[in-house]
N, C-alpha and C positions, 0 to 999 in steps of 0.2 A: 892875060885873061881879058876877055872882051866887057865883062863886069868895071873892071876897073877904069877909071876914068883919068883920075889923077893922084899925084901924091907930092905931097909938099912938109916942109917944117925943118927948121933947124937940128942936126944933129941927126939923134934915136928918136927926138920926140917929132913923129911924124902922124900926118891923119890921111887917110887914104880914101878919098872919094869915089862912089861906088853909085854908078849909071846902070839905067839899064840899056842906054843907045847912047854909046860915044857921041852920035853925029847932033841928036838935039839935049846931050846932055842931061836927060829925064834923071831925077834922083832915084838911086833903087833903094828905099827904104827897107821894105820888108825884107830882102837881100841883107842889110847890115843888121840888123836885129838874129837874121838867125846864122851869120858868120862870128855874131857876137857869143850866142845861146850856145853854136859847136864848139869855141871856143872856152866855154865855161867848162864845157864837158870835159876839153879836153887838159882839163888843169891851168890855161892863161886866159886871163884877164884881159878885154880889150874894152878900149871906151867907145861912146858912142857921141858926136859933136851934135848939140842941138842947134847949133849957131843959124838963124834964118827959120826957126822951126823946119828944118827938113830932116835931118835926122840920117844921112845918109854918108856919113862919114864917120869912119874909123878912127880912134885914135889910140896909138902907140905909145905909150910913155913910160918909159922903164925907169926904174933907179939909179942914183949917179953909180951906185956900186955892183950894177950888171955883171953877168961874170961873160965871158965869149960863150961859152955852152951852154949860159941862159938866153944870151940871142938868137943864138943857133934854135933852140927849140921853142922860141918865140915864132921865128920868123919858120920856121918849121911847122907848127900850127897853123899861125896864118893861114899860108899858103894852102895846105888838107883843107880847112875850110871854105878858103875858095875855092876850092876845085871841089868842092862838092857841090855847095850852093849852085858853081855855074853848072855841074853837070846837069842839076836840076833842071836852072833854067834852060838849055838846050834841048831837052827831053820833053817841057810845057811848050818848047819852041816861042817865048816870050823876045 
């Protein structure tokens, strides 16, 4: 997804940086607050990194005692989330 910018972290605990132009790396905030918000909706918890006040980064951090079918519809969520958000943006043509 072209939202996506980068993703980093040891392990499951990972934070997923979300641009809204790979090329000048602009933070897409508003973007992670509401992949955050669909996410709520959709029964998983994601964080949000305020590191640097910018607020546009994801974070992942599950439980040592995860089970595979809770990351399965972790990372299952995620992704429906992004791909909604980004259909948005595609359709604002942002």
């Amino acid at each position: 997804y072209e939202i996506i910018g980068d993703i980093r972290g040891p392990g499951l605990a990972i934070g997923i940086e979300l641009v809204k132009n790979k090329e000048s790396k602009k933070p897409a905030v508003s973007e992670a607050n509401e992949i955050v918000k669909k996410g709520l909706e959709k029964g998983v918890i994601f964080g949000i990194s305020k590191y640097g006040n910018m607020g546009n980064v994801i974070k992942i951090k599950p439980s040592l005692t995860i089970t595979d079918a809770e990351i399965e519809k972790t990372l299952s969520v995620f992704e429906t989330c992004v791909y909604e958000v980004n259909k948005t943006i595609e359709k604002e043509g942002v």
